[in-house]
C-alpha positions, 0 to 999 in steps of 0.5 A, a space after each residue: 836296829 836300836 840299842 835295846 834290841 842290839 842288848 836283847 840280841 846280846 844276852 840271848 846269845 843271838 849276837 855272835 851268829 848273827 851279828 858277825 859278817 866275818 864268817 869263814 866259808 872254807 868249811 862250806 867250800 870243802 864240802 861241796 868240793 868233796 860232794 862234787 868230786 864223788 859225785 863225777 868219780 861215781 857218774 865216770 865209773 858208771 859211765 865207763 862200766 857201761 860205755 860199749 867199745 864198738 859203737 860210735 855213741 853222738 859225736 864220739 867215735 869209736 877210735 876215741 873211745 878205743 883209745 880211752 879205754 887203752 890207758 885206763 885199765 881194764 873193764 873186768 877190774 872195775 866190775 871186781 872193785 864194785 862188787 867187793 866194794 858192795 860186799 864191804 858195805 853189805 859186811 860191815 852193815 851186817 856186822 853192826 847190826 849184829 853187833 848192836 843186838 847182841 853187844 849192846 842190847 841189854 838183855 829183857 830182865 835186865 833193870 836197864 831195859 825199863 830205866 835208864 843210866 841216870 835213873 833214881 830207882 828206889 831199892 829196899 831189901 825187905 818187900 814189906 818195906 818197899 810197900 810202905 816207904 814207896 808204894 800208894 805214896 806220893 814223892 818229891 822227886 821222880 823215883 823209878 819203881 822196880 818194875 818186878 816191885 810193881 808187876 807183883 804189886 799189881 798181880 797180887 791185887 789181881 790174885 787177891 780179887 779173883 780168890 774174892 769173886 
């Protein structure tokens, strides 16, 4: 590459991640480490749920499989640790969810369900007011209008033009 796109590089920020071969894979080993481990715990938990006692399964033989199961604990104590495991999940998804609509949701007549935290919502205490400063006027910057403002705005025209006709 030139000097002139190793500069463009440079000031565009692109340099540091393209241009370092000093890069750390450790993250990435971790990673798949622990993908890889969860993934033979949970195939060996199925397995052994499901595996039966008494048969001989390809080239393992029963006697073997006895065996295994003499030092591992009993089959029932997995099934129970499943299910409170799944009941855990389905608990905790439950929970949130709850959560989520009566903590944090905030209620309909509430300002922050049209507008955000960072909004700039024009307010004036006098309606007549807030028609002549803010309403059929263009701004500068981004205003939120009140939506109650607004609705009654609009409704009043609706009302006015049906008395009309």
């Amino acid at each position: 590459m030139n000097k002139e796109g190793d500069e463009i590089l440079y000031e565009s920020g692109w340099s540091t991640d393209l241009m370092n071969m000093n890069v750390s894979y450790t993250n990435e080993y971790f990673w798949f480490s622990r993908h890889f481990l969860t993934c033979s715990l949970l195939v060996f938990l199925i397995v052994w749920s499901l595996i039966p006692q008494d048969v001989d399964i390809w080239i393992i033989r029963k006697e073997f499989i006895n065996d295994i199961m003499d030092i591992l604990p009993q089959r029932s104590w997995l099934i129970y640790f499943e299910c409170f495991v799944l009941m855990g999940m389905l608990w905790v998804y439950t929970a949130l969810l709850m959560y989520n609509e009566d903590v944090l949701t905030p209620a309909l007549d509430e300002l922050r369900t049209i507008t955000d935290a960072k909004g700039n919502v024009a307010t004036e205490d006098d309606f007549n007011d807030f028609l002549d400063k803010h309403a059929f006027k263009e701004s500068s910057g981004v205003i939120d209008l009140p939506i109650t403002e607004v609705c009654e705005i609009l409704y009043r025209e609706q009302r006015t033009r049906s008395s009309k006709g």
